[in-house]
C-alpha positions, -999 to 999 in steps of 0.1 A, spaced: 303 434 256 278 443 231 238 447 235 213 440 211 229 432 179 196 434 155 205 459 128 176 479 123 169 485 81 164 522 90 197 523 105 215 510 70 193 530 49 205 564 73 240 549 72 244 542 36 229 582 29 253 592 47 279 575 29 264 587 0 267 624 13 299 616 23 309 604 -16 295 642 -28 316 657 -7 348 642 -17 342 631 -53 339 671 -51 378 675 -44 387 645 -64 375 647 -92 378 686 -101 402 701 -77 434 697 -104 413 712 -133 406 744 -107 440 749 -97 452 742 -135 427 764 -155 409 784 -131 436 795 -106 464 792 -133 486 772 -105 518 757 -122 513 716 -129 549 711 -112 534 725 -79 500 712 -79 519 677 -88 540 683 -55 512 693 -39 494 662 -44 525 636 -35 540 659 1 503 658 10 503 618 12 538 620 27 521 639 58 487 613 52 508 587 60 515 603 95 484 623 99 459 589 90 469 561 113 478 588 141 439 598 140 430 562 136 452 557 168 432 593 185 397 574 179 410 541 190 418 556 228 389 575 235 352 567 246 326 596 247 292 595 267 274 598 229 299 572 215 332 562 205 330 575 166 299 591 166 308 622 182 335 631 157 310 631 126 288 652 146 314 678 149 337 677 122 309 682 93 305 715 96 343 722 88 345 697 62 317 716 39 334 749 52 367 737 38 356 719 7 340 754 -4 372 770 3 391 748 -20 369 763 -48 366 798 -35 397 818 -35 406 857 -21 413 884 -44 449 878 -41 445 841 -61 425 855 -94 451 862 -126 445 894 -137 435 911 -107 455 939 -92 455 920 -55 466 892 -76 500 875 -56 516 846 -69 534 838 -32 500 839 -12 483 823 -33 508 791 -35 503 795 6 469 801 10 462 771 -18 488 747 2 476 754 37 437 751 26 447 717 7 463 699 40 439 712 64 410 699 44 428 668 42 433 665 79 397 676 89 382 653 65 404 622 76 391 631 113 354 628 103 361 600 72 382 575 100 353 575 124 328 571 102 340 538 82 349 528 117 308 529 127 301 497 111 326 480 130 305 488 163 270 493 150 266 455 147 293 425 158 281 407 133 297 397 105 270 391 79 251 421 87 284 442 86 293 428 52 255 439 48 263 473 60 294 485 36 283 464 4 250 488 9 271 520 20 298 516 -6 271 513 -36 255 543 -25 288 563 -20 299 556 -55 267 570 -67 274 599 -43 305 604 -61 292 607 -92 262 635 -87 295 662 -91 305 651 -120 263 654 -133 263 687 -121 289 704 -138 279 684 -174 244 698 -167 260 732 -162 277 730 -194 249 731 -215 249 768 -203 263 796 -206 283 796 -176 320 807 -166 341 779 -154 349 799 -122 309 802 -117 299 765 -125 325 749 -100 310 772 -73 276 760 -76 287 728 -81 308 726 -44 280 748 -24 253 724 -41 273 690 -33 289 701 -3 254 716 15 235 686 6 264 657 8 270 675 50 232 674 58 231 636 47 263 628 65 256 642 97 227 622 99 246 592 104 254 607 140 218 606 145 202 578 132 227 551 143 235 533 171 267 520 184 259 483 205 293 471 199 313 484 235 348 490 229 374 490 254 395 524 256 429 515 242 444 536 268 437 514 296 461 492 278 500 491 273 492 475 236 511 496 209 486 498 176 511 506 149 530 478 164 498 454 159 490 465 124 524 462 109 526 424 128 491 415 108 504 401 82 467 401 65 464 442 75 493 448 58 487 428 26 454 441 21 470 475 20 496 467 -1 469 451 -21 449 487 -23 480 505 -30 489 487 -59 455 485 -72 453 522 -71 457 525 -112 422 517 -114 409 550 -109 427 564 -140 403 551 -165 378 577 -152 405 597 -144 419 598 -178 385 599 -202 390 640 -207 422 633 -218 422 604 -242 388 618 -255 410 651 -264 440 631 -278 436 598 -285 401 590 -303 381 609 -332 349 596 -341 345 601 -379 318 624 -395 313 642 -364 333 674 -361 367 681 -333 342 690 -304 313 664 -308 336 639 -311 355 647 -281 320 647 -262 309 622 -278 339 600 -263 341 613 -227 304 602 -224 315 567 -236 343 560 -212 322 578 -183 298 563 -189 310 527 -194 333 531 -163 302 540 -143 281 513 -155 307 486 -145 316 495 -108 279 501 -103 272 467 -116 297 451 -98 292 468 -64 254 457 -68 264 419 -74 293 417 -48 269 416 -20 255 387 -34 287 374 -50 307 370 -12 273 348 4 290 321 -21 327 330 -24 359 344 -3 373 379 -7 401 366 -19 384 345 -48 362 375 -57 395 397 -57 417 376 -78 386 364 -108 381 401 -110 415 420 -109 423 393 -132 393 398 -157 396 436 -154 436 439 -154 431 420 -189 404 435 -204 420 470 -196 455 461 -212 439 441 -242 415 474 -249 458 492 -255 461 467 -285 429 465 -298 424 503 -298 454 501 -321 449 476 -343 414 492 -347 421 526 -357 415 539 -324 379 529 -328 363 539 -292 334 517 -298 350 485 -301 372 492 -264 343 503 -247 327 469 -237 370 462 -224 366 495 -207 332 482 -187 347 448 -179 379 467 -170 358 487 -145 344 458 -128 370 457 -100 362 491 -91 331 483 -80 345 447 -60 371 469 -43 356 490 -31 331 468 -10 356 442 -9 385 464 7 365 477 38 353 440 45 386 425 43 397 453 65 372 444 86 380 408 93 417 416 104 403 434 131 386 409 142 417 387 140 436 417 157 413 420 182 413 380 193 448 380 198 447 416 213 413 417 230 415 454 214 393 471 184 411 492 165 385 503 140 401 535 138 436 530 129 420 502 104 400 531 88 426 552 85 445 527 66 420 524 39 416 564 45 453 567 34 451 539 1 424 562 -12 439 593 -10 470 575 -29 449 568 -56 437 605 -62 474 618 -60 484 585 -85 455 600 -112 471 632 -108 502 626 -111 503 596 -138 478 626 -161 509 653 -155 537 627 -161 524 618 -192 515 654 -201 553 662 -197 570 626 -217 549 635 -249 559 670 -248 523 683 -249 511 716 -239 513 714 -201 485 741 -199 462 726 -220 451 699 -195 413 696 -186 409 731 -206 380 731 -236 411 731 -257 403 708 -288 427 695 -318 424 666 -338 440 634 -328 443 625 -362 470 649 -365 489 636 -337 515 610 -342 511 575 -335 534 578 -305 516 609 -286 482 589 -291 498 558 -282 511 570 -249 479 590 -237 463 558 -245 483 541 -216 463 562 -191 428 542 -197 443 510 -208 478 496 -198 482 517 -165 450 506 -148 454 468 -162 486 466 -153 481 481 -118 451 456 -110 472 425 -124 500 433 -97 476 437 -69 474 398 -73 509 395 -60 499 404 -21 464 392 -22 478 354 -31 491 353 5 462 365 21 445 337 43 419 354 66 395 327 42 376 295 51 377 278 85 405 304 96 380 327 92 355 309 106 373 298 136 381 340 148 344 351 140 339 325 164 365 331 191 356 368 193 315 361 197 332 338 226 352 371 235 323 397 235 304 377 262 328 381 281 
């Protein structure tokens, strides 16, 4: 059953703030929590790597087992809504705490303690990751019930997803603006999380507000129907997964511009550290500029073609771009200006992903849901919920890996410390190079491999959007 299924433009504008809030808030953890442990907090890189890949052991039985929570409950002010109202609060609490440590975790200090502070870092790590997957899986599980409607959802999360990248990057402005100052490390990441964290929880509880759930969804509980058991027997669910997993390189040539700009490219007649500034702005900026470009065309990309199409023309593009930018860097000198325009078409997919992923996501459930007569929006979220938090651990990991093969200074990374890449032999420069380059084309070529099976396209597709309108009038 469902009432009226207009979608109101106010509702997507409050929606797609919120996801923007929401992007602020994590891009917060993502993108800076390893340099804080590394370099402010002094953690050692072999337990801030194991940090990263226990915690997605326990995401991958914490994230569908909330997905499977919101699935079987119904509330009086909604089935998602209530968890967004409730759980932002503790989700800014906790994202300040990952940046604000006792006495006991400063070097130097007398109350400094090496044991609590590997404790207190571990225990404040997973419990922000499990209150933020409670108030993330409900909330990408809104526009699943905000409108049955398949064009206006596609609507919904092209708009959302744009506005949550850009989200994602107002972190990242704030701590380069608060480099031009004379500020402590320590001091700038503090301002940086109370600033994005305040602003990005007032914008994301406003979804709670401004939104309306008209899709009714039956309480899972009432039936005998096991979820995990449904998921794992979509073959489409499971190969979009796969397909996010192994697209998960992507993220690295963001991930990796600090490090490649430190040892890998020198721009001649500037000196060590305008150079290396000068080449972080290039790859951040050049990244940036492609996923925003492609999340702003998808939308108007998928009125004409499939997911599947859009998936494959730009995992293909991007995956080689990316891996041609290896051998051109090379035969160029290392010569940052003639990679970047690889580097923006190797962003591209980014940008598709990220809209595409929740949409395709979104159609399995509606193919779940014919054969089930179930909506399970919540363990669905939590999938995608789960890919992304692989891809954050895969930067981290991949950037320490690397560290470790070419035998560089394990301490040094994300610090201010500058040498010249010149210096450097062919095969340390060669191998940081991988981290922008081969490891994201690569990972975006192989993604192909699962999507090729997917067929949730054409009249298929056509043929469950209209069995389930048949369904919900029911």
């Amino acid at each position: 059953m469902e009432e009226n299924s207009s979608l109101k433009t106010k509702e997507i504008m409050i929606f797609s703030l919120a996801a923007l809030g929401q992007g602020m808030i994590y891009a917060t953890m993502s993108s800076y929590i390893s340099d804080f442990y590394l370099n402010v907090l002094g953690l050692g890189p072999v337990f801030v790597m194991l940090l990263m890949l226990l915690s997605r052991v326990w995401d991958a039985i914490n994230d569908p087992m909330m997905g499977i929570i919101v699935d079987k409950f119904n509330f009086k002010q909604g089935k998602y809504k209530p968890y967004i109202l409730f759980m932002t609060l503790p989700v800014v609490l906790l994202t300040i705490l990952l940046f604000v440590g006792p006495g006991f975790t400063r070097i130097g200090s007398s109350e400094y303690n090496q044991t609590l502070t590997y404790t207190y870092i571990a225990i404040v790590y997973v419990v922000w990751g499990m209150v933020y997957t409670i108030a993330d899986v409900p909330f990408w599980s809104l526009p699943n019930v905000i409108t049955p409607d398949e064009k206006q959802r596609g609507k919904l999360i092209s708009i959302s997803r744009l506005l949550n990248g850009i989200g994602s990057a107002i972190p990242m402005a704030i701590v380069i603006i608060l480099g031009y100052f004379d500020i402590p490390y320590e001091t700038r990441y503090l301002i940086m999380v109370i600033s994005s964290a305040g602003i990005g929880g007032i914008l994301f509880i406003s979804s709670y507000y401004g939104t309306k759930e008209r899709v009714r969804v039956l309480d899972i509980q009432k039936s005998k129907t096991n979820e995990i058991k449904e998921i794992f027997k979509s073959k489409n669910m499971i190969l979009v997964i796969l397909m996010g997993i192994l697209s998960c390189g992507r993220y690295m040539i963001q991930a990796g511009a600090i490090h490649v700009s430190r040892y890998v490219f020198y721009i001649e007649g500037l000196d060590i550290y305008k150079s290396q500034s000068t080449v972080q702005l290039i790859i951040s900026a050049v990244a940036a500029a492609g996923m925003f470009v492609a999340m702003i065309l998808t939308p108007i990309l998928i009125k004409k073609y499939s997911y599947r199409k859009l998936t494959m023309f730009f995992c293909v593009l991007g995956g080689v771009a990316s891996s041609l930018a290896f051998f051109v860097s090379i035969y160029t000198g290392y010569n940052i200006y003639y990679i970047a325009p690889l580097l923006f078409l190797g962003s591209l997919p980014l940008g598709v992903l990220n809209v595409v992923g929740y949409a395709m996501i979104g159609d399995c459930l509606d193919e779940i849901e014919v054969k089930t007569k179930l909506r399970m929006a919540g363990l669905g979220s939590a999938c995608q919920s789960f890919v992304n938090k692989i891809g954050n651990a895969f930067s981290t990991v991949m950037i320490i890996a690397i560290y470790l093969i070419v035998g560089l200074n394990i301490g040094d990374i994300q610090t201010t410390t500058v040498v010249n890449p010149v210096e450097l032999s062919f095969d340390t420069r060669n191998l940081m190079l991988l981290l922008v380059t081969m490891i994201p084309g690569v990972s975006m070529l192989i993604c192909l491999i699962p999507i090729l099976f997917y067929d949730l396209i054409g009249k298929k597709k056509e043929r469950i959007v209209y069995q389930l309108n048949e369904l919900r009038k029911k």
